[in-house]
Structures are given as C-alpha cells and as structure tokens.
C-alpha positions as CSV (number, residue, x, y, z in Angstrom):
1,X,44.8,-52.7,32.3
2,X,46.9,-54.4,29.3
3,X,46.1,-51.6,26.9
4,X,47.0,-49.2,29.8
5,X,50.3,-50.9,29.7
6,X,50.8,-51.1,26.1
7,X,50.3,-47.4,25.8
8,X,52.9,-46.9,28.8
9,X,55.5,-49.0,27.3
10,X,54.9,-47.0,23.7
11,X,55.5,-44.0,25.0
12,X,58.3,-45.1,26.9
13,X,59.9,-46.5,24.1
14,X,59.0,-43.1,22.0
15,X,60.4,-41.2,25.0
16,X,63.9,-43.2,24.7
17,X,63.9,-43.0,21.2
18,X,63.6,-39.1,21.9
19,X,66.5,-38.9,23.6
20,X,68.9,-40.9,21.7
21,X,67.7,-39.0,18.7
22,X,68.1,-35.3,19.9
23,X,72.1,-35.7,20.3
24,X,71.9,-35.6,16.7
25,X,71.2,-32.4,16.7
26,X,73.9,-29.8,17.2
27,X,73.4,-26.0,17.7
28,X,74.2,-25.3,14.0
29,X,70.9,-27.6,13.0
30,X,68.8,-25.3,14.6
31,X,67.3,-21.9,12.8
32,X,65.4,-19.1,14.4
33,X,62.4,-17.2,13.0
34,X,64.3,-13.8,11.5
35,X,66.8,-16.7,9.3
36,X,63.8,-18.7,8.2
37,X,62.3,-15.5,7.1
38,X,65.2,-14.2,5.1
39,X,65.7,-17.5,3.9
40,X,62.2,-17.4,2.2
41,X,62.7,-14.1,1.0
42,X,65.9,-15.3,-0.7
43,X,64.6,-16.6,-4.1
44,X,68.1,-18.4,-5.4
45,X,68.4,-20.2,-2.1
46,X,64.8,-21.5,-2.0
47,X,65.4,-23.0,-5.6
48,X,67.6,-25.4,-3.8
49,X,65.5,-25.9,-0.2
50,X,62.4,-28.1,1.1
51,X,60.7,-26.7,4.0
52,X,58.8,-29.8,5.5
53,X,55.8,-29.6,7.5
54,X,55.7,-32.6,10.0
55,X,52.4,-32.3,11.6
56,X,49.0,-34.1,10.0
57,X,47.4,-33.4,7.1
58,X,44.5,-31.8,8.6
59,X,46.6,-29.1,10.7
60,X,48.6,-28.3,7.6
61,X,45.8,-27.8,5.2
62,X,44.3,-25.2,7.5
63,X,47.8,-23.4,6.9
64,X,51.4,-23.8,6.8
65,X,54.7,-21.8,6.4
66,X,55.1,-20.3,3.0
67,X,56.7,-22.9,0.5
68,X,55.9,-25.8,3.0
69,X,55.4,-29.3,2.0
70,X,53.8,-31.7,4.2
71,X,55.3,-35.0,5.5
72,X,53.5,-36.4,8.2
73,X,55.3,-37.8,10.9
74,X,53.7,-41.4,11.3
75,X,54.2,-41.7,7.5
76,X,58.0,-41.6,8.2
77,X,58.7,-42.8,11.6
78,X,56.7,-45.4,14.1
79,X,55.8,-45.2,17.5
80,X,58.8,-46.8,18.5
81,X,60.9,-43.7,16.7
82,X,62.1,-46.0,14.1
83,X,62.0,-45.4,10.2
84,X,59.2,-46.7,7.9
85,X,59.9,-48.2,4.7
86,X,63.5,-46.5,5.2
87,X,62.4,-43.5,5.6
88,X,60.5,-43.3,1.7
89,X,58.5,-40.8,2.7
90,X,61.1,-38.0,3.2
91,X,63.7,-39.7,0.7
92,X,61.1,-39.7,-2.1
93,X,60.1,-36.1,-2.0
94,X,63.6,-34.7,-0.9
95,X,66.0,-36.3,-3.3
96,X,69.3,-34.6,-3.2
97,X,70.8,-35.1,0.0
98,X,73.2,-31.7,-0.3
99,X,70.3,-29.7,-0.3
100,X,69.0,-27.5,3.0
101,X,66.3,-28.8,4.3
102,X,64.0,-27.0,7.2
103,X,61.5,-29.3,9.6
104,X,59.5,-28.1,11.8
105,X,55.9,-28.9,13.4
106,X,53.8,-27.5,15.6
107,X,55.8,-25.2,18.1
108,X,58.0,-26.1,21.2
109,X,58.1,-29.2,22.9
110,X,57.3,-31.0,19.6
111,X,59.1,-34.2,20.1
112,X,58.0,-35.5,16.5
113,X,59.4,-32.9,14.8
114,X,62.8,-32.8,16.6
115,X,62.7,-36.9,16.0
116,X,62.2,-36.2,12.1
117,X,65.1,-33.2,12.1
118,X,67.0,-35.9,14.0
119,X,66.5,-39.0,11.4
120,X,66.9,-37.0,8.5
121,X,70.5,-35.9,9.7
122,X,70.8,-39.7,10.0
123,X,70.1,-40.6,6.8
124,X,72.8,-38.6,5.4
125,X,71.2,-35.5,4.6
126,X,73.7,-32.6,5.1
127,X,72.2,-29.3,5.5
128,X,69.6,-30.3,8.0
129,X,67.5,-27.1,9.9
130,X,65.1,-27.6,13.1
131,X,62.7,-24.4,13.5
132,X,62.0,-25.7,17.0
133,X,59.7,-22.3,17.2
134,X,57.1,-24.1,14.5
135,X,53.9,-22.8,13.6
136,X,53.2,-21.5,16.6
137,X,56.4,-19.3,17.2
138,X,55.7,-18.1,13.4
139,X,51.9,-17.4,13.8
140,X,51.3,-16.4,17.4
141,X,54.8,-14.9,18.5
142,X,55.7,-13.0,15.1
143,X,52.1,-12.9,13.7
144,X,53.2,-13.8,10.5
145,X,51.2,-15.1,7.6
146,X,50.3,-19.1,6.6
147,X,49.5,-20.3,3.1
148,X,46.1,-22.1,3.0
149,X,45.6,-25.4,1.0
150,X,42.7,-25.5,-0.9
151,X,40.9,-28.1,1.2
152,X,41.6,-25.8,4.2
153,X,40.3,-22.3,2.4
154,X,37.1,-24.8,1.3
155,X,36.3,-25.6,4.7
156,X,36.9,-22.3,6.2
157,X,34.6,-20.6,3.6
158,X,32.0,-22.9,3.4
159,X,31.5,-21.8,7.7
160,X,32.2,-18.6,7.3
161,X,30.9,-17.0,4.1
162,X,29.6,-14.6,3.7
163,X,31.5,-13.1,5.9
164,X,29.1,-10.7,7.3
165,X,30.4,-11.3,11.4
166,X,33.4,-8.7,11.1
167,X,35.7,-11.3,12.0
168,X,36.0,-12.7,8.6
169,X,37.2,-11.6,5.3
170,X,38.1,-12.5,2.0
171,X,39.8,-10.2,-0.3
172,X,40.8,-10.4,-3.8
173,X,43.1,-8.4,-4.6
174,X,43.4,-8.1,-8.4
175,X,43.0,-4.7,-10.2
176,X,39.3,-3.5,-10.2
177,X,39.0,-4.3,-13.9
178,X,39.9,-7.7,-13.5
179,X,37.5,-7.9,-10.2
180,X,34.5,-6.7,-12.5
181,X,35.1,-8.1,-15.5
182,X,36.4,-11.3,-14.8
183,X,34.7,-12.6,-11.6
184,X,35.9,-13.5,-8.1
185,X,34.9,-15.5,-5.5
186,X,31.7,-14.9,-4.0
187,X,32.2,-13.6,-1.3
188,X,34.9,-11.5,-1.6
189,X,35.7,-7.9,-1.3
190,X,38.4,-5.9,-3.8
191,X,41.8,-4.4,-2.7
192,X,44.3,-4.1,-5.1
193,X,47.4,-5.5,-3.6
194,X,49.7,-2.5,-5.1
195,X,47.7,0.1,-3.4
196,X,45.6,-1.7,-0.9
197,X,42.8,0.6,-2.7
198,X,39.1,0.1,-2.9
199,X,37.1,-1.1,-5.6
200,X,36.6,2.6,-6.6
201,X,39.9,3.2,-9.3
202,X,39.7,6.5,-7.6
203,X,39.8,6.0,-4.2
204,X,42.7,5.7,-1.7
205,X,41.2,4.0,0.4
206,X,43.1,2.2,3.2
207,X,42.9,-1.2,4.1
208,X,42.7,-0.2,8.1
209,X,39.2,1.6,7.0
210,X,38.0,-1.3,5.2
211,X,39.0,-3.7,7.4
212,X,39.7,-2.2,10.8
213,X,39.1,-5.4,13.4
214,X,43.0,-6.5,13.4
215,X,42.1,-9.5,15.4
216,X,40.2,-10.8,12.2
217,X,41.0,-13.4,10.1
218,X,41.7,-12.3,6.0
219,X,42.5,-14.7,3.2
220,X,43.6,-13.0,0.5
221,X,43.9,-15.0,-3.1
222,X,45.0,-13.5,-6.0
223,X,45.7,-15.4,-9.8
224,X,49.0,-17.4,-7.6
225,X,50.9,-17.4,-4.7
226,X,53.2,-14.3,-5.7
C-alpha cells in the first residue's frame, strides 16, 4: 500500500509539474512535420540546429529523425519535473543558447518531451521548437524515413538476416563495381541509389520489381549518411 502511494504522489507531482511547465510554451515554439522537413533539407540552417531526441536510448537506437541526437529525459529532469545537475545534460551538448533547437519524443501526449521543450525555454535557450507530432507523427502518419544507430541495425540484422522472409531487406546501394569489388554486408542486395538499378550495369531494373512488398522494412547503407 505505501509504494502504491509513493507512485501516486510521483505522478501527481509529475502531473503538476506538467502543467506549470506547458505555459511555457507559446504557439510559435511549436513546428509541424512539412517545417521540420524543410528545415532538414535546408543545409545552412542545420549548421546552426540540434534536433534532440528525448525518449530512451533503446527506442532511439532502433531509429530516430535524421540529424537527431539523443538526450534522454530522466538524464535531464526527475520525476518530480525538476532539473538534474542544472540541466548538464542538455547544456553540455547544446552550447550556444541562440541557436534553434527541435525536441521531440515519441508522438502526442508525450508529457516528457513537452516538459524538456518546456525547461529548455527556461534555461534561456531562445529558439526553442516542440514537434509535438514525434516519431510517430513522422513514421506512421508521413511514412517517412528514420536513421538507425549502429546498435540498432546490429540487433535488427542479427534477427533478421538473411533476409529470406520478404519482409526484410537490406540494400547497399553503391555502384556495382564497388558492390563486387569491394565487399558489402552479407546479406545485402545491390541498387545503385542514382538509378535504383540492379546489380546488372545494364539493367533498368526498378526498385518496385526488386522489392515489391511496400509494407517491408529496407535499410539501406551506403559509405555515410549522404
């Protein structure tokens, strides 16, 4: 019964902490999914922006927004919604306070994320963004495309290869040359990214005949992120 009222009074005190928090955050803190893409897309503007990932390690190895860096929540605030070490673990990665700065986590209703957004525009950090939409606005409403940590990709091949279930695939898409000559991943099928053409240099083959279960899930690697 006392834990049971321990836990109560956390969340209570999480739940207040909430709510104090999110009148930080006016409409101009918040971005949608079409400015977060064109944001990304614009190279000069990402020189000077941190896109944070708030949600645990283990979710964000398995993939995260393009150009994401991961700072858990419970590394910067506690369960009372208050800041740890002075909030070291945002301040030390994200230095300059004019900079823009993106947070999101898992998708709506993600009260840590919101919380973080919050504190940051408390700590004097002037070009705060909330994606309130989070990974799962960007991956199941838009069906866009998540960067993989190693760790992640490891895991995920290690199940999966070699990929003979038609629901898996991993493609490597340097030139054919460079596929033959130089090695790839075991594993992996060859379609150059230019063309999205088969291993045959002759071929113009598309990647809907290779690969024509949409619901599958492709990696694709190439020598970086590019």
């Amino acid at each position: 019964m006392h834990g049971i009222v321990k836990n109560v009074f956390f969340l209570s005190m999480l739940l207040m902490a909430l709510l104090i928090q999110n009148s930080c955050l006016s409409e101009s803190n918040f971005i949608t999914y079409d400015e977060l893409k064109s944001l990304l897309n614009d190279t000069d503007a990402m020189e000077n922006t941190t896109v944070v990932d708030v949600r645990a390690q283990s979710e964000w190895a398995v993939g995260s927004i393009p150009n994401a860096v991961n700072i858990e929540c419970e590394t910067f605030i506690d369960q009372f919604g208050r800041l740890k070490d002075g909030g070291e673990a945002l301040t030390s990665i994200v230095t300059i306070k004019e900079n823009k700065m993106v947070i999101y986590g898992s998708g709506s209703g993600s009260g840590n994320a919101r919380l973080f957004a919050s504190k940051a525009v408390q700590l004097g950090y002037n070009d705060v963004k909330f994606y309130e939409g989070g990974i799962a606005d960007w991956r199941e409403v838009h069906g866009d495309y998540l960067w993989i940590t190693y760790e992640g990709f490891r895991q995920w091949y290690d199940t999966k290869c070699p990929f003979d279930d038609g629901a898996n695939y991993l493609v490597d898409v340097h030139p054919p040359s460079l596929y033959i000559d130089y090695g790839h991943i075991p594993g992996a099928i060859n379609i150059m990214s230019t063309y999205f053409a088969s291993l045959d240099p002759g071929s113009i083959t598309d990647i809907q005949d290779i690969i024509t279960n949409k619901k599958a899930k492709i990696v694709f690697y190439c020598v970086g992120a590019t």
